[in-house]
N, C-alpha and C positions, 0 to 999 in steps of 0.2 A: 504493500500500500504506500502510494505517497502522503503527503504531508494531508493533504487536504482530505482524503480518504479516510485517512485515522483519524482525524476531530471531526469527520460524520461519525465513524465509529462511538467514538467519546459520548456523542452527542444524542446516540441511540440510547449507551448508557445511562447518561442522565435525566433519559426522559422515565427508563425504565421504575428509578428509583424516586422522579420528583426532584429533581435539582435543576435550577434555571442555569447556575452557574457551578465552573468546575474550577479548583485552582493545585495546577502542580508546579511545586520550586524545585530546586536544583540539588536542595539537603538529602540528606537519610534519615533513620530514624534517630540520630546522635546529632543532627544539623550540624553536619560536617561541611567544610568548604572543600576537599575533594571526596568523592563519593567510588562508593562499589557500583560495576556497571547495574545491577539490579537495579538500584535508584536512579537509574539517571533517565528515568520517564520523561520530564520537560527536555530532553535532548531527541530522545525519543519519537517523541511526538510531534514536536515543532522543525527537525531540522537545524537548531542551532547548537551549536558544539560548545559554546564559550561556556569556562565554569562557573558563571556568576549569571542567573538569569530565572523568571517566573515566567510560567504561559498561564492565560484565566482564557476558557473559554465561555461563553456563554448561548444560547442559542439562535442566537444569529450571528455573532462574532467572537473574535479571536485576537489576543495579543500578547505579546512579550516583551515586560520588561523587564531592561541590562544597566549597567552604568555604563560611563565614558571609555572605557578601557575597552569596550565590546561593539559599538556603534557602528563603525566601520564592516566588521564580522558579521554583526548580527543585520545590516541590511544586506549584505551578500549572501547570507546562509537562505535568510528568509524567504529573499526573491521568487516569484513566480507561484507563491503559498497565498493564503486569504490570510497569514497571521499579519496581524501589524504591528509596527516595533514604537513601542513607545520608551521616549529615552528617558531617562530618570533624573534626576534633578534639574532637567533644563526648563526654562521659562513656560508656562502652559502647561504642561504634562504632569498629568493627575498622578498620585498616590494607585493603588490599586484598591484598598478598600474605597477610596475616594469616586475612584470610573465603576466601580461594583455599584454603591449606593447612590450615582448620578443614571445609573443605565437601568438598572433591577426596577421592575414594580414592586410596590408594597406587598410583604407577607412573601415574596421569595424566597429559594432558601438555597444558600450557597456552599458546595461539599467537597472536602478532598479527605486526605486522610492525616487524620491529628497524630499520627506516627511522625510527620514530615514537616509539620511547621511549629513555630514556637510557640509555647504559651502565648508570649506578651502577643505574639502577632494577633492568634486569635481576638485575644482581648481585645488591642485595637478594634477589630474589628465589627466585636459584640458594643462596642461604644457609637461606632459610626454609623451601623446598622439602626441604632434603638429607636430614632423619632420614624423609623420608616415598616418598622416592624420586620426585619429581613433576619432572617435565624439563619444559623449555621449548623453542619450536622461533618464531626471528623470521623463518621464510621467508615467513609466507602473509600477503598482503596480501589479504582473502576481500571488501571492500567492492566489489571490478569486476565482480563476478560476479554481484552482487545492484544496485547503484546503477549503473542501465543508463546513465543521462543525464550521469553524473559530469563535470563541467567537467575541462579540460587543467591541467595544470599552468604558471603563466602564466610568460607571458615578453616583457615590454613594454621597450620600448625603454631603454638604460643610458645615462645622461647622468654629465657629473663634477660634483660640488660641488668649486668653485672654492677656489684656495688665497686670495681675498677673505676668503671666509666659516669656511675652515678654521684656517687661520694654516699649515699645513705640508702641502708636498706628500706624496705616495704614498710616495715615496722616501724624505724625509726620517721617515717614519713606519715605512717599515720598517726602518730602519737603528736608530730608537729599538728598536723590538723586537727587533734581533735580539743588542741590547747587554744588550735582558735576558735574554734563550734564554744566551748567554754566561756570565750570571751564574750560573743554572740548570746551566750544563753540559748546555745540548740541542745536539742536531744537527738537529731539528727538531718544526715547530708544525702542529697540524692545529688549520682554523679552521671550524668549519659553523654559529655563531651570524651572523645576517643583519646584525644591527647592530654584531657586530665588523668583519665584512668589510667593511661599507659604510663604519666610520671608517678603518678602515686603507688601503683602495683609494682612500676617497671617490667612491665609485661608490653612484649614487642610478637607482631606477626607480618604478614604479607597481605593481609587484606583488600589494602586501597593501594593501588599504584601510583609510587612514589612515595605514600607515606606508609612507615612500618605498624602500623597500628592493627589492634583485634577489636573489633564488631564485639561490643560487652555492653553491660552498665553495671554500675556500682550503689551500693548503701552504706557512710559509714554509720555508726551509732555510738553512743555513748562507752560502750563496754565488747562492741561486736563488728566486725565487717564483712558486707560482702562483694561480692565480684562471680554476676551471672553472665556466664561462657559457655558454650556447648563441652562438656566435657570429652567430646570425644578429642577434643581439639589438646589434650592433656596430656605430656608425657610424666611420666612417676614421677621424674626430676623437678617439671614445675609446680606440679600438684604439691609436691614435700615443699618447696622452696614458699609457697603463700601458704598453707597451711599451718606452717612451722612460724610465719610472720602472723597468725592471727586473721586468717582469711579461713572465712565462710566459704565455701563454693556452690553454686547455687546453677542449675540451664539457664540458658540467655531468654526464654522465654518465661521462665519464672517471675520475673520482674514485679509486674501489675499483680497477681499474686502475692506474693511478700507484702506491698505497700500498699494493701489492702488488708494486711493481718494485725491479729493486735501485739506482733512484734515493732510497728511502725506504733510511737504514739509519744506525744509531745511535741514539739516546736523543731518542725523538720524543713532545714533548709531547704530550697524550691527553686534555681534562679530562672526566672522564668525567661528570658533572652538563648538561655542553654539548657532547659528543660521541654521536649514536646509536648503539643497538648494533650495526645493519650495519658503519659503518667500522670501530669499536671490533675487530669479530670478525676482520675483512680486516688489521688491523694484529696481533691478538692469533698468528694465525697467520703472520706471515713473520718467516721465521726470525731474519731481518737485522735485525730492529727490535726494541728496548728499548722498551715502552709507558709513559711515567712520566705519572701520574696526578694531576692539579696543577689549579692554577684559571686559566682564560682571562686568559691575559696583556692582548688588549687590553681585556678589560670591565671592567680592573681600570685600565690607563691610560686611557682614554677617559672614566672616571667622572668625572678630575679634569679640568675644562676648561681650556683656556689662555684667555692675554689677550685671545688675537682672537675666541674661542669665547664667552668673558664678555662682552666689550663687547659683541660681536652680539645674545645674548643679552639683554643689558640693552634693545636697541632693538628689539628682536622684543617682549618683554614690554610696555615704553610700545604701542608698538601693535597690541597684542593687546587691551590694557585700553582706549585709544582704539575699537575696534570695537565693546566689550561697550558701551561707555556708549552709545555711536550705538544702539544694536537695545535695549538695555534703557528708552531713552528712548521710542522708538517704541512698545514692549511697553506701556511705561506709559501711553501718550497712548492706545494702541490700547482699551486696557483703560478708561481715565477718561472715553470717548466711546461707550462701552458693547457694542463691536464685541466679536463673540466670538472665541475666541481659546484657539486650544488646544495642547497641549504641544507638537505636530507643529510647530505654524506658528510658535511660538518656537524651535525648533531652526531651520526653515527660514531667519527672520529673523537670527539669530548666524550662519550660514551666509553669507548676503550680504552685511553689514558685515565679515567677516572676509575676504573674497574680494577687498575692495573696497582693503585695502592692500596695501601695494607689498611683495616678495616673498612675498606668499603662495603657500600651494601646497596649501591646503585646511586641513580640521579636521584633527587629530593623534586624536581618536576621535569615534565616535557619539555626540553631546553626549545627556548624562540630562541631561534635562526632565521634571520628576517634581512635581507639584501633589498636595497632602494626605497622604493613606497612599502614595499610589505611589511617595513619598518615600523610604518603610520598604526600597522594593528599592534595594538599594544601586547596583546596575548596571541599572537599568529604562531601556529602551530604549521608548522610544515612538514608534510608525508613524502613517502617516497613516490605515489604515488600525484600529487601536487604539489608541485616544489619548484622554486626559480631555480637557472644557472646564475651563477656568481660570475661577475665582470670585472677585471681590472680600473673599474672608475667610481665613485660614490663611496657608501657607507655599507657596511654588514653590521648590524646591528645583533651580538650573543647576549643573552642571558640564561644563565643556567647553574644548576647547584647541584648540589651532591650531598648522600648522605652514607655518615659512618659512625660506627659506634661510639665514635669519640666525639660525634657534635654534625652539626646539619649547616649546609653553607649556603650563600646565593651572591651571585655577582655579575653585572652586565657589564659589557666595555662596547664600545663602538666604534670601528676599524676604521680607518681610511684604507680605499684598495687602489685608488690613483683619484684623478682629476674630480676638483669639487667646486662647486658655486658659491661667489661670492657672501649666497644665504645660507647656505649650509655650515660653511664657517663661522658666521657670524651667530649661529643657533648653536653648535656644539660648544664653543666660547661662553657663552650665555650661559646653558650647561652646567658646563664646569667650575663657572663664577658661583653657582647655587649651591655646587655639590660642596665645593670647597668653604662659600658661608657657613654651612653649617655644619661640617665638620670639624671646625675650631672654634663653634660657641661655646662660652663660658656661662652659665645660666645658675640661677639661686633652686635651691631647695625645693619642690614644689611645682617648679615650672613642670608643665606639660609638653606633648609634642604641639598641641594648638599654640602653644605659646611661640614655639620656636619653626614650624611650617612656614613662616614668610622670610625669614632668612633664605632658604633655598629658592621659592619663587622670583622675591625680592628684583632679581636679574633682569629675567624675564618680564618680567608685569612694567619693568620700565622701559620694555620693547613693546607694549600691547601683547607680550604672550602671554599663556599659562597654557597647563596641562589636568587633561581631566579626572584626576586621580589621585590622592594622598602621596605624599612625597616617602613613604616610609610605614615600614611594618616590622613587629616583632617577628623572632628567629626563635623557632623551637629547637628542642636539643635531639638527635633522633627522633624526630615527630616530627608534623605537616609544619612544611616552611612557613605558612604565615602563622603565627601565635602572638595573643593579646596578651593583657587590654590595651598593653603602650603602642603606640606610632605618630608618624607623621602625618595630620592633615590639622585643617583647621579647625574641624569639629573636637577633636581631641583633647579629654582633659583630666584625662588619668594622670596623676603625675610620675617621671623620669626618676627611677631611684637607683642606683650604682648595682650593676650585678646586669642590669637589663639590657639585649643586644637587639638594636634595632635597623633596617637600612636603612641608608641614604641614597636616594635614587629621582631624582629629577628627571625633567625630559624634557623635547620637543617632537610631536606626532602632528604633521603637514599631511593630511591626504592626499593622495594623489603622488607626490616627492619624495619625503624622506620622515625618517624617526630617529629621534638622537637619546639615548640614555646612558646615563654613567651610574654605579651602584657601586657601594660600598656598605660592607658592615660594620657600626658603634656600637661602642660598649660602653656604658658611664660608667666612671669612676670618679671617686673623688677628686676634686682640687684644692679645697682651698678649707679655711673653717676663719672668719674674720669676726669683730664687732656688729656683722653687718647679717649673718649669718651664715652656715652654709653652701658653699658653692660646689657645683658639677662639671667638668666636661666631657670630652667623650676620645675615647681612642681608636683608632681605627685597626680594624683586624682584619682586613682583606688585603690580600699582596697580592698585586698584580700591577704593570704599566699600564700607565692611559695612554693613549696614542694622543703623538705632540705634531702628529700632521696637519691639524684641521686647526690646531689653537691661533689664533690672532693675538697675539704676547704683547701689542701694546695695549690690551685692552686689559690685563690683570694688573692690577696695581701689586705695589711692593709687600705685602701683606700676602697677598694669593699668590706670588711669583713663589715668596719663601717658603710657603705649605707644601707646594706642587713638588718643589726642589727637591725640599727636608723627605717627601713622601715616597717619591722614585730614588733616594738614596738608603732607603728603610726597607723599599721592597728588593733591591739591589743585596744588600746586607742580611736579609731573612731568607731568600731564598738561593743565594749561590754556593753554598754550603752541600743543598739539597740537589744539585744540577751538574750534569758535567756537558763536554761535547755541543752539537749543533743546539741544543735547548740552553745552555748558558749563553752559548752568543747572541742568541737570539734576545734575550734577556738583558744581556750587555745592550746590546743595541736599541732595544725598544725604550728601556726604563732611562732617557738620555735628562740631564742637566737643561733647563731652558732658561737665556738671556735677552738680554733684548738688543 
């Protein structure tokens, strides 16, 4: 079926059960930002591939929407479908409960499955719904009925990440939590984000591609924990290893069960932005439970890393950077001896030099390999099967990370591969004046990323640009590369506390021409402790050269000349140690001195 086939399908469905409106997002049942193919219905069905996007059908119409980073993508995916793309925070463009309660008549009733969206969503919803009478119903999961082939829900073997690479076992991590439930005044925590439970269990699988996570959820409680998993998923080694740390073991379907017993009762954390609304409803009903509505204790301790997590971290990063120079040298040689060479075969290529160090355990995502305008897709994904050649002129635009037991990496560079336009210089400049802003801010106690997000734009916006997308996101530690609450944008107001690694990544995305991104990853640490209070800055843990082809050098002042300097002589010194042969020259030669 094509696209339009399957939302008549949909559409048969929902007549079946009484629903005017259908709404599927891009989550799972843990509202994960990368998902198992079983969940990825809204790809499904719609034709769009980007990982950030909702489809709401209703019976006459259809649409999806993405943010900025997807625009581009999602009017190409979409093309020649009935769905329409609605962009998301641009001028005009409704909310989605907003186009639900402007489009619905009275007493409608709008269904998906409350496995997949958030509590608070719902709630939104049941608020904006109220003067119109429009109920909502999250029984119906309607994609098995139409997506005949639908993949299982996976379940690949659970291994532990070791207290080497952790710094603290299971136990000793729930005991931190539950000192802070104490402070809270809970009796207990319900956990269904994947990357909490994996730092708190330290329990790692294959589940979701690219990130090492297991399909679970968790309860702690005052005196008990659990962690429901398919047991078959068990060998004796992990079973002893949480068992012996004070773990419950419990099926992954047991959940709603449990937290409907009268083992659940008192004042049980809920976060409702990280909780679905099936649990949410199973708790909201027993009588014996207090629901308090709060933010995930561990995504909020896990952001900051410990000692063992940073060190590791710092050696994960040297060789991660170690890889890219091996394959960007090759890339280059491949290129200078006229062999073609196309975006696929450079993902392929960082694919094997990353494989090729010691705990690796693959890429942390689909590297973007993006050559001239395909640059402009922020998240363009290139197949071997659709894929530009690479030309000796313009920009190549890598981003890409890797993950290893020692820590989770991500870092973009944007090449020059010969001849550039007077704008393209002048945007990669720009760039780099942002990246380097905000790389040697010095900022007070408190401050957030919203505080410090116009440093990096700052550039730009004094050229009429910007870019549609936060300049910066938290780094998990073998877990899904992006991790909260901290980042960069200007909604941001979590604040920046020492231990927390976040990137630095500005842009420029021109449809149609070109895309310019430079990434790096911070780490706050301390600076300073004065009369005045507290201060922070940030260190930079990515080594790698920026390419000094495209820079227009009288445009850095002496401030940004000396960072640039100081930085290519830091990456020079951390990684030549680690390099011999054609990958150190190559190193020699990229990471060059600039003057004016």
């Amino acid at each position: 079926m094509n696209v339009n086939e399957k939302i008549k399908a949909l559409r048969i469905e929902m007549k079946r059960v009484g629903l005017q409106a259908y709404i599927i997002p891009s989550a799972d049942a843990h509202l994960s930002e990368y998902v198992a193919t079983h969940w990825q219905g809204r790809a499904y069905l719609s034709g769009f591939t980007g990982s950030a996007g909702t489809l709401v059908v209703t019976e006459t119409e259809s649409g999806l929407w993405t943010d900025g980073r997807y625009f581009i993508q999602a009017e190409s995916e979409l093309a020649g479908s009935e769905v329409q793309l609605f962009k998301m925070g641009q001028s005009g463009v409704p909310t989605i409960t907003e186009y639900l309660a402007n489009t619905l008549q009275e007493g409608s009733c709008v269904g998906f499955d409350g496995k997949v969206l958030a509590a608070s969503n719902v709630l939104e919803m049941l608020k904006t719904f109220e003067p119109k009478e429009i109920k909502v119903c999250g029984e119906y999961d309607l994609l098995d009925s139409i997506w005949t082939d639908r993949p299982a829900i996976p379940s690949t073997d659970v291994f532990i990440h070791e207290t080497q690479y952790t710094g603290y076992s299971c136990a000793d991590k729930l005991n931190i939590v539950r000192q802070e439930m104490k402070k809270l005044n809970l009796n207990g925590y319900v956990l269904t984000s994947l990357g909490s439970i994996a730092w708190l269990f330290n329990v790692r699988g294959d589940d979701i591609l690219f990130n090492p996570l297991v399909v679970s959820y968790a309860l702690v409680l005052e005196e008990s924990a659990y962690l429901f998993v398919d047991s078959n998923r068990l060998s004796d080694e992990v079973t002893n290893y949480l068992t012996t740390n004070g773990v419950t073991l419990k099926e992954y379907n047991e959940i709603d069960d449990l937290l409907a017993s009268s083992v659940v009762s008192g004042r049980i954390l809920c976060p409702l932005e990280m909780v679905n609304y099936y649990l949410y409803h199973v708790l909201v009903n027993h009588e014996g439970a207090e629901v308090v509505a709060g933010f995930d204790l561990v995504n909020n301790l896990k952001a900051v890393k410990n000692e063992t997590e940073i060190k590791n971290t710092h050696n994960a990063q040297v060789k991660d950077s170690c890889a890219l120079v091996g394959a960007m040298q090759e890339i280059y040689e491949k290129l200078d001896a006229g062999e073609l060479v196309t975006e696929y075969d450079v993902r392929e290529i960082l694919e094997v030099y990353r494989r090729h160090q010691p705990l690796n355990y693959g890429s942390s995502f689909g590297a973007i390999v993006a050559y001239g305008a395909n640059a402009a897709m922020m998240h363009y994904n290139p197949t071997k099967e659709k894929c530009s050649l690479i030309e000796k002129k313009g920009f190549l635009l890598i981003d890409s990370g890797g993950q290893y037991l020692d820590g989770t990496t991500d870092i973009t560079r944007t090449f020059v591969l010969g001849e550039l336009t007077e704008e393209e210089k002048i945007h990669y400049t720009l760039v780099l004046k942002g990246h380097i802003n905000l790389s040697k801010a010095v900022f007070q106690k408190g401050c957030s990323g919203g505080n410090l997000d116009i440093l990096a734009r700052q550039p730009l916006w004094s050229h009429g640009l910007d870019y549609r997308c936060g300049t910066g996101h938290g780094v998990s530690y073998f877990g899904g590369v992006h991790e909260g609450p901290q980042g960069f944008r200007l909604t941001q107001t979590v604040p920046l506390q020492p231990g927390m690694m976040t990137t630095n990544e500005p842009g420029v995305y021109e449809a149609g021409r070109h895309g310019i991104r430079i990434e790096n990853t911070l780490l706050v640490v301390e600076k300073c402790a004065t009369e005045y209070g507290e201060f922070y800055e940030f260190e930079t843990i990515s080594y790698f050269p920026i390419d000094t082809k495209a820079i227009i050098v009288e445009m850095l002042n002496d401030e940004e000349l000396a960072w640039f300097n100081q930085y290519h002589q830091k990456v020079v010194e951390t990684l030549s140690p680690h390099l011999t042969g054609k990958a150190l020259e190559w190193l020699k030669r990229e990471a060059i001195q600039l003057s004016r």
